[in-house]
Backbone as CSV, one residue per row, in Angstrom:
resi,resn,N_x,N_y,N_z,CA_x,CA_y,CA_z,C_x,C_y,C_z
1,UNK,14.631,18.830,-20.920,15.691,19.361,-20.066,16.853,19.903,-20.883
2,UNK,17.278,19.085,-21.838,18.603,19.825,-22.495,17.947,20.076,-24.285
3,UNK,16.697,20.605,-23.895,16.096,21.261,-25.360,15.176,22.816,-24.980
4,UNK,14.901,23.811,-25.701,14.145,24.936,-25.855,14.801,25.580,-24.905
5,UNK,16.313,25.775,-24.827,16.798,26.945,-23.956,16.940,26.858,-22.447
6,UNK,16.370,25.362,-22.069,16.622,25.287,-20.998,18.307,25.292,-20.462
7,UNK,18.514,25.615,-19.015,19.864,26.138,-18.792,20.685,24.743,-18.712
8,UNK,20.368,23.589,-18.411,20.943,22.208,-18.281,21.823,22.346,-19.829
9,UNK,20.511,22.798,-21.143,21.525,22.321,-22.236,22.645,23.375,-22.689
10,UNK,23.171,24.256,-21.858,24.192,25.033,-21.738,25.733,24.279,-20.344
11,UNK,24.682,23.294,-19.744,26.152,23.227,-18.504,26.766,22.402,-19.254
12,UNK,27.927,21.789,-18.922,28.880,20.987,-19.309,28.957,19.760,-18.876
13,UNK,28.398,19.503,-17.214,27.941,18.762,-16.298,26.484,18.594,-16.037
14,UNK,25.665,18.261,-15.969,24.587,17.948,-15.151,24.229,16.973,-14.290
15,UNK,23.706,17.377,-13.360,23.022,16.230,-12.154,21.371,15.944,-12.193
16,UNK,21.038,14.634,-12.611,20.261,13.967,-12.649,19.380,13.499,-11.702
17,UNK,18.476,14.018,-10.936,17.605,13.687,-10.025,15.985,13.027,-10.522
18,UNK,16.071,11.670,-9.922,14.476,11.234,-10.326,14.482,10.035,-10.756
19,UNK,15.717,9.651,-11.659,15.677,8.371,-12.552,15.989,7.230,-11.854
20,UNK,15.530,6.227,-11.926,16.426,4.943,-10.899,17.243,4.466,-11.991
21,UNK,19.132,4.212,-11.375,19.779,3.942,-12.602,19.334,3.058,-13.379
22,UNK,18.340,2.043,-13.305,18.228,0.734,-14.375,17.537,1.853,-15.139
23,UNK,16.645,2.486,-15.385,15.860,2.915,-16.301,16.698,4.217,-16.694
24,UNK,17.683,4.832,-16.423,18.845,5.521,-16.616,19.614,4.747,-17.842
25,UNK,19.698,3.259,-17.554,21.000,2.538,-17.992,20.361,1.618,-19.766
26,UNK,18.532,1.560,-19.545,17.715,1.958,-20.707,18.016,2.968,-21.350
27,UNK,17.689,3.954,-21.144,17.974,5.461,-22.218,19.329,5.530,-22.781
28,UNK,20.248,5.362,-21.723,21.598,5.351,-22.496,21.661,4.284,-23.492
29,UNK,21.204,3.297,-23.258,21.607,1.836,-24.228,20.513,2.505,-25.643
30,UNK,19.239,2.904,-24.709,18.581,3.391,-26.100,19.508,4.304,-27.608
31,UNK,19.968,4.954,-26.704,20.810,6.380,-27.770,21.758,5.505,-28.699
32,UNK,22.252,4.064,-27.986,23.156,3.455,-28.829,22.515,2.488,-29.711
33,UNK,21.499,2.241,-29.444,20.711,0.673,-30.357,19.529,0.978,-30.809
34,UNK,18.854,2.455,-30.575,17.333,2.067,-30.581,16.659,1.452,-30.210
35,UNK,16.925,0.360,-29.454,16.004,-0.408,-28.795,15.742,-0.343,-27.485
36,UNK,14.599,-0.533,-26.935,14.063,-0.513,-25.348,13.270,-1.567,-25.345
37,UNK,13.498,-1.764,-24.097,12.413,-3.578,-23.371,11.488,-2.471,-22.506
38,UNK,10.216,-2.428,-22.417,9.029,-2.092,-22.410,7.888,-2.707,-21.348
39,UNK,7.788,-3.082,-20.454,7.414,-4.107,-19.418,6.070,-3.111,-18.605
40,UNK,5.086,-4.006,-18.345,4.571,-3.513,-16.599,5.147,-2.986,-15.537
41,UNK,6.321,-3.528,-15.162,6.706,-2.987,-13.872,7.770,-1.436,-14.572
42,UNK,7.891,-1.276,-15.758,8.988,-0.054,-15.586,8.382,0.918,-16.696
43,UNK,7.373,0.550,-17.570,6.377,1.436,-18.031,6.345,3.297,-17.667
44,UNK,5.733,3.192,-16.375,5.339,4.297,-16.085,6.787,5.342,-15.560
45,UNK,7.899,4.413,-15.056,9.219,5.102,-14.624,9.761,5.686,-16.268
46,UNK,10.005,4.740,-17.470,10.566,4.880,-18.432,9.847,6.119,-19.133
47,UNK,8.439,6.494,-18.798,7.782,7.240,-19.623,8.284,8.483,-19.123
48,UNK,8.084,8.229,-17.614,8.559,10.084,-16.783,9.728,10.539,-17.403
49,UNK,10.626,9.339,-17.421,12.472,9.680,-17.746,12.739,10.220,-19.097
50,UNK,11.577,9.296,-19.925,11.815,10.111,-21.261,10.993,11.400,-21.467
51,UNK,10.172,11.662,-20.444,9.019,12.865,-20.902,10.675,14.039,-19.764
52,UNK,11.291,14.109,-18.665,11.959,14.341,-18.207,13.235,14.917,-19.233
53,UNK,13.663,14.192,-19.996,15.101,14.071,-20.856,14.635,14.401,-22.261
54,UNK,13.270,14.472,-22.737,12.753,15.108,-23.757,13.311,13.800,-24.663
55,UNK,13.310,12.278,-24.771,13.341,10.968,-25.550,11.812,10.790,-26.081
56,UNK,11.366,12.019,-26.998,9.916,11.378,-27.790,9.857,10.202,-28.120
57,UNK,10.835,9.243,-28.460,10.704,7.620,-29.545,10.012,6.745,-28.214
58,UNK,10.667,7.343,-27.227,10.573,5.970,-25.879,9.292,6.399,-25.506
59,UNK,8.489,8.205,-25.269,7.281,8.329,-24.849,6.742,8.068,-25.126
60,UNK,6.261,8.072,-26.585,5.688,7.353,-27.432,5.680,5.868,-27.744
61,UNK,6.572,5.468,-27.376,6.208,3.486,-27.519,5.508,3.265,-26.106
62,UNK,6.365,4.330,-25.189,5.765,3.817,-23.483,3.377,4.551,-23.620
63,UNK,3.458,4.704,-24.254,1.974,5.301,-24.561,1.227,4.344,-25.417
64,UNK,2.154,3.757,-26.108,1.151,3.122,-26.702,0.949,0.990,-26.633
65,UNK,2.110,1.602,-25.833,2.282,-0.076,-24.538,0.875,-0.023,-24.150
66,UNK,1.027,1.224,-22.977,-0.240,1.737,-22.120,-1.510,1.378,-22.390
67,UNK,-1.715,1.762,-24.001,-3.287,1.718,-24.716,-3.665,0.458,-24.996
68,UNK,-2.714,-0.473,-25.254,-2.789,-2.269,-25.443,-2.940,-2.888,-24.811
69,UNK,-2.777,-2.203,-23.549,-2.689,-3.022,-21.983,-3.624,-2.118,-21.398
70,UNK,-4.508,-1.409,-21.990,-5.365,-0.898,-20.610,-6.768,-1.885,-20.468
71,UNK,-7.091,-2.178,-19.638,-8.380,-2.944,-19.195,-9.343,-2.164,-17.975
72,UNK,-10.457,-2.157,-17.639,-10.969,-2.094,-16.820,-10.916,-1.770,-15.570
73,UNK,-9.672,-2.353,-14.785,-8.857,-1.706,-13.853,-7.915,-1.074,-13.539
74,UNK,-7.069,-0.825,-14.980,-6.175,0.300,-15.100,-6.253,1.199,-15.908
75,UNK,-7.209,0.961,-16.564,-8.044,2.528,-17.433,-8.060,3.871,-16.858
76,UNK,-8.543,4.264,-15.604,-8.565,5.369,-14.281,-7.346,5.441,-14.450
77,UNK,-6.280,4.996,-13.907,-4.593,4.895,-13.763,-3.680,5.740,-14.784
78,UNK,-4.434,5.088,-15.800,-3.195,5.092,-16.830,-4.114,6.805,-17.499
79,UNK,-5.053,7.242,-17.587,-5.767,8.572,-17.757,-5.021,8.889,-16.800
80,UNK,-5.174,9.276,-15.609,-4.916,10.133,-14.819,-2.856,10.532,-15.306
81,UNK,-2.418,9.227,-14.933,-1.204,9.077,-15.709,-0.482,10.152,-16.778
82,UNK,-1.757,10.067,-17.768,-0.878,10.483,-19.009,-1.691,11.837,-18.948
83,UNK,-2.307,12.464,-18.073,-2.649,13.652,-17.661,-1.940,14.216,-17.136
84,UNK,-1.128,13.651,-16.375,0.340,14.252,-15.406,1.166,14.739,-16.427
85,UNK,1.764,13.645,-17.319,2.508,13.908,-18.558,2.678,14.534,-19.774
86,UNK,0.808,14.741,-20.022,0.115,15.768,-20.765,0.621,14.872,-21.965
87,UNK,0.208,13.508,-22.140,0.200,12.390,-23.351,-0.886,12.815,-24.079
88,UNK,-1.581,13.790,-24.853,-2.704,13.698,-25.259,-3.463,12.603,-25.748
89,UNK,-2.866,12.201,-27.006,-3.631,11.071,-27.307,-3.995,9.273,-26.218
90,UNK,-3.152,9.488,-25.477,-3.233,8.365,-24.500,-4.124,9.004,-23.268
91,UNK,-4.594,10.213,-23.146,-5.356,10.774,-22.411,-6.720,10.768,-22.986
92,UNK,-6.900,10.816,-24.287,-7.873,10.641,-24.654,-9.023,9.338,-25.177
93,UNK,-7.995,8.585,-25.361,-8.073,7.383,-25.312,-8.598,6.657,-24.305
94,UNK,-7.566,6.739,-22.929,-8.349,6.647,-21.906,-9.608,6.606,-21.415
95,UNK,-9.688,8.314,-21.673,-11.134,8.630,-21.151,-12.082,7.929,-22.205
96,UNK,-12.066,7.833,-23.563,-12.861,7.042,-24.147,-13.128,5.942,-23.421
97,UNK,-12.023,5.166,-22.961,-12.044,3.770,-22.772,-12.893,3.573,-21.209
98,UNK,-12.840,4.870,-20.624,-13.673,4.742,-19.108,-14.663,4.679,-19.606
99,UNK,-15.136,5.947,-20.566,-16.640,6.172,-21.021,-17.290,4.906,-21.335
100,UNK,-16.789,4.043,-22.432,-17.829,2.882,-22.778,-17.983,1.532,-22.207
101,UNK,-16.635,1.390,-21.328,-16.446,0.187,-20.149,-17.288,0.390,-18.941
102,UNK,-17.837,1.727,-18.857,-17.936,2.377,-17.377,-18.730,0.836,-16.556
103,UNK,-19.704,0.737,-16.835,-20.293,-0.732,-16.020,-19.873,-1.223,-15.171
104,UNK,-17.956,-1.526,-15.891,-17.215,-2.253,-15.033,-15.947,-1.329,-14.535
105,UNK,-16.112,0.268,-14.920,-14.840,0.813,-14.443,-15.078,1.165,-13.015
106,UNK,-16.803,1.674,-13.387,-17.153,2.338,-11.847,-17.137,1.431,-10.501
107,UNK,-16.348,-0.031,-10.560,-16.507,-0.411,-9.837,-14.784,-0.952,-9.070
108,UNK,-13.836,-0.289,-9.878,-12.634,-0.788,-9.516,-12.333,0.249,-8.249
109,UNK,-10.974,-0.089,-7.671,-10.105,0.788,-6.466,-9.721,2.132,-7.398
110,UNK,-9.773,2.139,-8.661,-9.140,3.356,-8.825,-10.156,4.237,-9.065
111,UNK,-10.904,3.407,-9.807,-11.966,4.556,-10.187,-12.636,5.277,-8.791
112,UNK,-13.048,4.299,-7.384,-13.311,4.633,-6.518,-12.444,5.882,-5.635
113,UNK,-10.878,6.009,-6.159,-10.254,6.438,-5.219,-10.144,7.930,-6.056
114,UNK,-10.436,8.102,-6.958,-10.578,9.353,-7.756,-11.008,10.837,-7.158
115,UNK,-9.973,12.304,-7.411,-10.730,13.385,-6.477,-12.130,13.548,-7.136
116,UNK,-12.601,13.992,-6.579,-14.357,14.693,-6.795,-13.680,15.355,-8.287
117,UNK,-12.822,16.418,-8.755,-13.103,16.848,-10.115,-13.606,15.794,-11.610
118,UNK,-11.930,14.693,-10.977,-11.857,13.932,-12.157,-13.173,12.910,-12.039
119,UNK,-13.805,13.044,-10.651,-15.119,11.800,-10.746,-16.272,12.816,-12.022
120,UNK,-16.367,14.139,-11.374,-17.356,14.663,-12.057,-17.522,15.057,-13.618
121,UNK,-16.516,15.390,-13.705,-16.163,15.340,-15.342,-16.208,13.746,-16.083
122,UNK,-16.114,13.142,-15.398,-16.282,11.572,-16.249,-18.310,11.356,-16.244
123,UNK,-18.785,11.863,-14.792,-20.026,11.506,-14.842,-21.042,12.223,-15.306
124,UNK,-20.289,13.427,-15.622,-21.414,14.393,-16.343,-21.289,14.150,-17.843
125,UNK,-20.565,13.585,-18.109,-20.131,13.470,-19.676,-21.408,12.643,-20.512
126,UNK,-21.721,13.564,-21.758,-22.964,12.801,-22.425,-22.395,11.270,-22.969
127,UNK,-21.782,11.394,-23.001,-21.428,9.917,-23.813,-21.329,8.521,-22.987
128,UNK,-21.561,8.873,-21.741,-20.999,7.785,-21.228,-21.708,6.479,-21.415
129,UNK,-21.375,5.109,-21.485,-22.092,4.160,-22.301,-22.663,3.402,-20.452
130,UNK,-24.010,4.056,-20.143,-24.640,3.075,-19.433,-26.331,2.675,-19.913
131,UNK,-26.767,2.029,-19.188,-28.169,1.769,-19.681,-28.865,2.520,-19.154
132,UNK,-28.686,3.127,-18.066,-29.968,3.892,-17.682,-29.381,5.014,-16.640
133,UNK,-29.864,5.387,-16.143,-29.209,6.928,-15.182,-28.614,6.203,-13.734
134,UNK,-29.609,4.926,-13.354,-29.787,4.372,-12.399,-27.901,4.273,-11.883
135,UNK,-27.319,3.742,-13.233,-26.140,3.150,-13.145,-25.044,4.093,-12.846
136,UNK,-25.352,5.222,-12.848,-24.284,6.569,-12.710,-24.384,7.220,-11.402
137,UNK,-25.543,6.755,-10.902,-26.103,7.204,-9.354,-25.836,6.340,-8.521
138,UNK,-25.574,5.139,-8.976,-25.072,4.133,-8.516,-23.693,4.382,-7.984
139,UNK,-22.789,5.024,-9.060,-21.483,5.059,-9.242,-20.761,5.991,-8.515
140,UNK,-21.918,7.420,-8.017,-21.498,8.275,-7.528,-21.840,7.809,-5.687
141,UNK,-22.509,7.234,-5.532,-22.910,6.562,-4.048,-21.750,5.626,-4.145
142,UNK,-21.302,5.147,-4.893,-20.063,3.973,-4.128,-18.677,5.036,-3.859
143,UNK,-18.881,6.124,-4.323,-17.645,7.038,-4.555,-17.784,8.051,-3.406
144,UNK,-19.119,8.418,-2.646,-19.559,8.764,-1.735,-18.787,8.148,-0.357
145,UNK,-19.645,7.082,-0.417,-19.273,6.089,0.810,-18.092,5.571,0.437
146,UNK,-17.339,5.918,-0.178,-15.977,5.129,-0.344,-15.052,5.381,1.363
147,UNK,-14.585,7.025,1.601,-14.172,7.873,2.280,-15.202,8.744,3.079
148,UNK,-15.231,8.943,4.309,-15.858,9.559,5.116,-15.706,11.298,4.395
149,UNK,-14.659,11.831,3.785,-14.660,13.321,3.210,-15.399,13.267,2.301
150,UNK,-15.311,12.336,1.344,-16.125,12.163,0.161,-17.447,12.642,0.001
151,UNK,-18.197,12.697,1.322,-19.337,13.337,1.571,-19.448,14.622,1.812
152,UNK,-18.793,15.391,1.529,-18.577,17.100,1.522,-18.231,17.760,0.066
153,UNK,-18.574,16.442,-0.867,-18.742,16.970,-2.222,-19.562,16.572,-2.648
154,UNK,-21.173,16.045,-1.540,-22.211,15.674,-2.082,-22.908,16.392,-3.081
155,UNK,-22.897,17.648,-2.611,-23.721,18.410,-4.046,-22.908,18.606,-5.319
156,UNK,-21.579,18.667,-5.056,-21.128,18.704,-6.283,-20.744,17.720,-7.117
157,UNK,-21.344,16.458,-6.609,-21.379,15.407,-7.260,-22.800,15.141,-7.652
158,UNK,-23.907,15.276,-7.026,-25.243,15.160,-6.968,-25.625,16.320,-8.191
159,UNK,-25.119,17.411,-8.408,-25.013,17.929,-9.502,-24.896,17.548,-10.830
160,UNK,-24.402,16.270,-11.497,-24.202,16.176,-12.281,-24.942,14.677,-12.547
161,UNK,-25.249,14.205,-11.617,-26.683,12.562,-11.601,-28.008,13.615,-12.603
162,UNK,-28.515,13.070,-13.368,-29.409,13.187,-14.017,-30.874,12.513,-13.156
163,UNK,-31.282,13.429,-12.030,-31.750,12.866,-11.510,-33.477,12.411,-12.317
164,UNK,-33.704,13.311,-12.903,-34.754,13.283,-13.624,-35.612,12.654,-14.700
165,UNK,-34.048,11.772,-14.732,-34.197,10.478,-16.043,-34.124,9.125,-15.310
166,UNK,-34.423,9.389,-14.189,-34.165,7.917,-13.484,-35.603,7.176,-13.190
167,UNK,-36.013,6.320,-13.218,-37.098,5.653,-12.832,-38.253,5.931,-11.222
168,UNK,-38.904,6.324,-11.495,-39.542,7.004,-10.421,-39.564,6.076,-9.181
169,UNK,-39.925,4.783,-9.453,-39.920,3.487,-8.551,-38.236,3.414,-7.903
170,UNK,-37.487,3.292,-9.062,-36.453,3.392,-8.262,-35.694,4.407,-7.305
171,UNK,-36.536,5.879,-7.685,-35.998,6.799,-7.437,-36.708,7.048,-5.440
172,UNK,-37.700,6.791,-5.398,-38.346,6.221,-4.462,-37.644,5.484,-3.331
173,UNK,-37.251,4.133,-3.776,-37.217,2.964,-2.903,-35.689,3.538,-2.684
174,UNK,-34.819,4.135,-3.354,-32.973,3.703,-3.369,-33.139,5.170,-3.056
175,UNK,-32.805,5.953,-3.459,-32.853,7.615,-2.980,-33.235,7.911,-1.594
176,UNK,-34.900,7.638,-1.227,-34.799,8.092,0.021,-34.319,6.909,0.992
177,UNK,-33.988,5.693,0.502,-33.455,4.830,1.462,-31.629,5.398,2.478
178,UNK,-31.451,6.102,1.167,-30.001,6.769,1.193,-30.095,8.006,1.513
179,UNK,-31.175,8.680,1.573,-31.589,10.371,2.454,-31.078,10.935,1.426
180,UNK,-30.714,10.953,0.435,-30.716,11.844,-0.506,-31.718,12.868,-0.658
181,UNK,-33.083,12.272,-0.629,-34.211,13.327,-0.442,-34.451,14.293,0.451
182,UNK,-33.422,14.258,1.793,-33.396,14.883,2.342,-32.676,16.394,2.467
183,UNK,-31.837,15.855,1.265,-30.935,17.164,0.650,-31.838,18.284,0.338
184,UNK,-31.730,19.690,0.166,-32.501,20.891,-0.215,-31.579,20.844,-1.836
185,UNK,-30.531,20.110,-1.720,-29.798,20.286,-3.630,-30.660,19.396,-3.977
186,UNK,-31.524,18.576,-3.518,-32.010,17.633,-4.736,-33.198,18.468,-5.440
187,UNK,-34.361,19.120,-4.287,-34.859,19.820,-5.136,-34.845,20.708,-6.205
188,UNK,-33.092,21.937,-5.811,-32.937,22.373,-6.936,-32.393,21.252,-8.104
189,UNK,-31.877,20.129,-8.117,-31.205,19.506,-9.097,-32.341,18.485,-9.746
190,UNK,-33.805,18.238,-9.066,-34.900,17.606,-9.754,-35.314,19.076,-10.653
191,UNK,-35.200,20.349,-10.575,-36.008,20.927,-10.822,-35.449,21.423,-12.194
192,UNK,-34.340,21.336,-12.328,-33.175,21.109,-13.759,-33.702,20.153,-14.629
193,UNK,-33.777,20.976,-15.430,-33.843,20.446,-16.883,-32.490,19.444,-17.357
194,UNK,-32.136,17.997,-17.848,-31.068,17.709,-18.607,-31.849,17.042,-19.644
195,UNK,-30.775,16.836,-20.997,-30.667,16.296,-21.745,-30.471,14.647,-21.196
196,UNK,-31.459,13.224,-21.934,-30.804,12.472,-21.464,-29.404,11.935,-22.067
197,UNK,-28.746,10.764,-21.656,-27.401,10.565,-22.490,-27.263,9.890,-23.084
198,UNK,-26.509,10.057,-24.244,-26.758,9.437,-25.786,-26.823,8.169,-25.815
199,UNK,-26.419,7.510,-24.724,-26.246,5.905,-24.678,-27.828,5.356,-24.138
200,UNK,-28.525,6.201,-23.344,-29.793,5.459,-22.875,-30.955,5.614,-23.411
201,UNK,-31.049,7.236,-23.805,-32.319,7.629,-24.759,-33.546,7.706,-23.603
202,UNK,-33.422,7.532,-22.140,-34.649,7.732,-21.210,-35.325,9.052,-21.593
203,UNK,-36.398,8.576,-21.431,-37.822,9.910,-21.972,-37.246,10.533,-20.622
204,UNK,-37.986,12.020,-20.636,-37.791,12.740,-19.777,-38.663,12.473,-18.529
205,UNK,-38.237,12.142,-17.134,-39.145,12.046,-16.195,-38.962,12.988,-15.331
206,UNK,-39.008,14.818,-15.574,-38.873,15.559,-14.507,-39.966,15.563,-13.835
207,UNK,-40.927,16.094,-14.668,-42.449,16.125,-13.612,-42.755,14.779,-12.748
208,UNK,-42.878,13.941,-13.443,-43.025,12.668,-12.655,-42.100,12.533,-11.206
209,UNK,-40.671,12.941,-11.248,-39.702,12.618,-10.188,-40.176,14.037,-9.270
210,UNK,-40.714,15.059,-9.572,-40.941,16.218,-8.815,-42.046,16.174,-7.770
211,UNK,-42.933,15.155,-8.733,-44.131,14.968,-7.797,-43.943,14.101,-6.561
212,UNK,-43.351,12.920,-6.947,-42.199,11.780,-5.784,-41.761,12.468,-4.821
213,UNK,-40.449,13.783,-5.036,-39.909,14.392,-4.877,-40.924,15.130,-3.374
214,UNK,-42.303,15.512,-3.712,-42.875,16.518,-3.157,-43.375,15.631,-1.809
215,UNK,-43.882,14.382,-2.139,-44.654,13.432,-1.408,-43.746,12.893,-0.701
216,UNK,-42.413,12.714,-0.547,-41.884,12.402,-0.031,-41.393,13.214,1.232
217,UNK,-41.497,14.600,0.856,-41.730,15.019,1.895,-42.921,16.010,2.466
């Protein structure tokens, strides 16, 4: 705000909209001591105020609070978070940290409450650390049925399930139990070629799932 020409660092006065004074009454004490108290509950306010007021020392400690304290259920949060803020390295981090936890991320409120982009870009991603495809199809059906809309981005979520690396038995019994097979995208998306993902190494089962695929209906 009062750096790169913006017009604030020309007034004489400015008015401050956004900050709640305690985390106001931080920054000022900061400019005099260097020091800031750093907490859960004022984390994410202190980070806006300093990404707001252009205080790199405070964004930067409030980022890397973030990365020490992220777990399993605030991993989703604190990505999306420092995506708003454009934190790179705490954005990237993040998403690492969804990628190899996923087991247990895909099963929290946040990860569930996620738009369709940020779900699909996490689930198409080669890296993601599950055991088998089963577990990502899994992930996108709880994200499905989470919200009644959620189902109007079936194909563009069904797009990115590797359907072809999944176990034919399972693909069988759990797929058409869920009418998935009933989709006309599954055929084009069995009929796709993928790579499997670096974490599972599944042989390729397109032909095998095509033939399922056919008999089923």
């Amino acid at each position: 705000m009062f750096t790169n020409g913006m017009v604030e660092s020309r007034q004489d006065k400015v008015n401050i909209f956004g900050i709640e004074p305690q985390i106001f009454d931080q920054l000022v004490s900061f400019a005099y001591t260097s020091k800031v108290v750093i907490s859960t509950e004022n984390v994410q306010a202190l980070l806006a105020a300093a990404d707001l007021l252009g205080v790199t020392a405070i964004q930067e400690a409030c980022c890397k609070y973030l990365e020490h304290h992220m777990d399993e259920k605030s991993c989703v949060g604190i990505h999306c978070f420092a995506e708003a803020y454009s934190c790179k390295m705490l954005e990237k981090h993040s998403m690492d940290y969804i990628l190899e936890h996923f087991s247990l991320v895909y099963q929290q409120k946040e990860f569930l409450s996620l738009g369709v982009d940020k779900l699909t870009e996490i689930i198409a991603c080669d890296d993601i650390n599950v055991t088998d495809e089963e577990m990502v199809f899994e992930a996108a059906m709880l994200w499905l049925e989470q919200c009644p809309t959620n189902r109007q981005s079936f194909e563009k979520v069904m797009e990115h399930i590797r359907l072809a690396h999944m176990m034919p038995s399972y693909f069988l019994e759990v797929t058409a139990s869920l009418g998935v097979l009933e989709s006309q995208a599954c055929h084009r998306f069995l009929s796709e070629e993928h790579r499997p993902r670096r974490t599972t190494g599944t042989p390729c089962l397109t032909h095998a799932c095509m033939l399922l695929a056919n008999m089923a209906f």
